[in-house]
Steps between C-alpha positions, in 0.01 A plus 500: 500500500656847446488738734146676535460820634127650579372819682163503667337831500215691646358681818484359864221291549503312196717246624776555231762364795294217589466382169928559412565293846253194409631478132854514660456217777313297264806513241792412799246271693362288208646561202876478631599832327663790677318862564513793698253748591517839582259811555430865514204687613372859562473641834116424511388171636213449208486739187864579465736379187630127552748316310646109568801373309521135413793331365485104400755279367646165497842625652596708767376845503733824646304780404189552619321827331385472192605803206382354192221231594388298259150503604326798699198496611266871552216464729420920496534764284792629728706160469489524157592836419807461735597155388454439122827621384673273705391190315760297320457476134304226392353472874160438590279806659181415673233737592152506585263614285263682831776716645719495198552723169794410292594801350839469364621211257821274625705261425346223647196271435203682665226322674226705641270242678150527707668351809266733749177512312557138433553430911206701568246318207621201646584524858373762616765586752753748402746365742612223260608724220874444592465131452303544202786695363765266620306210287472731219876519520520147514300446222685705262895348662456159623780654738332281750230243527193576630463211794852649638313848565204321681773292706630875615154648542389150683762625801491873394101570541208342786348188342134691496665697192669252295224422256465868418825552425563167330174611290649852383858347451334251202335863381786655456717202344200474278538881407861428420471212283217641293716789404860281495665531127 
């Protein structure tokens, strides 16, 4: 596998950070790969800008920021204005069609998916959205397979909430593989 780097992007509350940390243990606990996590956030505890940094690979990794990722991911208007021109060339940019307007053209393969109104048609709850991103990201990668996430969110999340977020984790790798090239 070569080296993968991915930034997670959005505002607090939307569970960017939860959703970089469960793709990250599911990769070193299941998949035996190698990853590091990192984050940032704004001062405020739900609203402000928040980024994660994911790096996965096969061998040992020293860095652990990502400059050039080769898949971001915008979950507001803010994270993508900020973030787009960071994207490595021939990357993959995600963004959600509800909080999302791509305005500027890059070099990368642009997917702008229904990931919220999609959680809310089908779920109801928007509290999933994260996962329902993370499967969407999984669905367009196959960085990971899907049964290693539930295996992290089995001892991550209370029992009560598994199906819910096993239910919006097949939305989103559904969303990902409809629009996979």
């Amino acid at each position: 596998m070569e080296r993968y780097r991915m930034v997670f992007s959005g505002s607090g509350g939307q569970g960017v950070i939860t959703a970089a940390i469960i793709l990250a243990e599911a990769a070193v606990l299941y998949e035996n790969l190698m990853a590091v996590q990192s984050q940032s956030y704004g001062p405020e505890a739900r609203g402000g800008a928040t980024r994660s940094d994911v790096v996965i690979s096969d061998t040992e990794v020293h860095y652990p920021k990502v400059i050039q990722p080769n898949l971001l991911v915008c979950l507001t208007q803010e994270a993508y204005n900020q973030f787009y021109p960071i994207i490595r060339p021939g990357g993959l940019l995600i963004t959600d069609t509800r909080f999302v307007k791509t305005q500027k053209k890059v070099d990368a393969l642009q997917k702008e998916l229904p990931m919220y109104e999609t959680t809310m048609e089908k779920i109801g709850k928007s509290i999933v959205f994260n996962i329902c991103m993370l499967g969407a990201v999984i669905g367009l990668t196959d960085l990971v397979r899907s049964n290693s996430v539930i295996k992290v969110l089995q001892n991550r999340i209370p029992s009560g909430f598994l199906d819910i977020n096993r239910e919006a984790l097949n939305l989103g790798i559904e969303l990902g593989a409809k629009v996979k090239s």
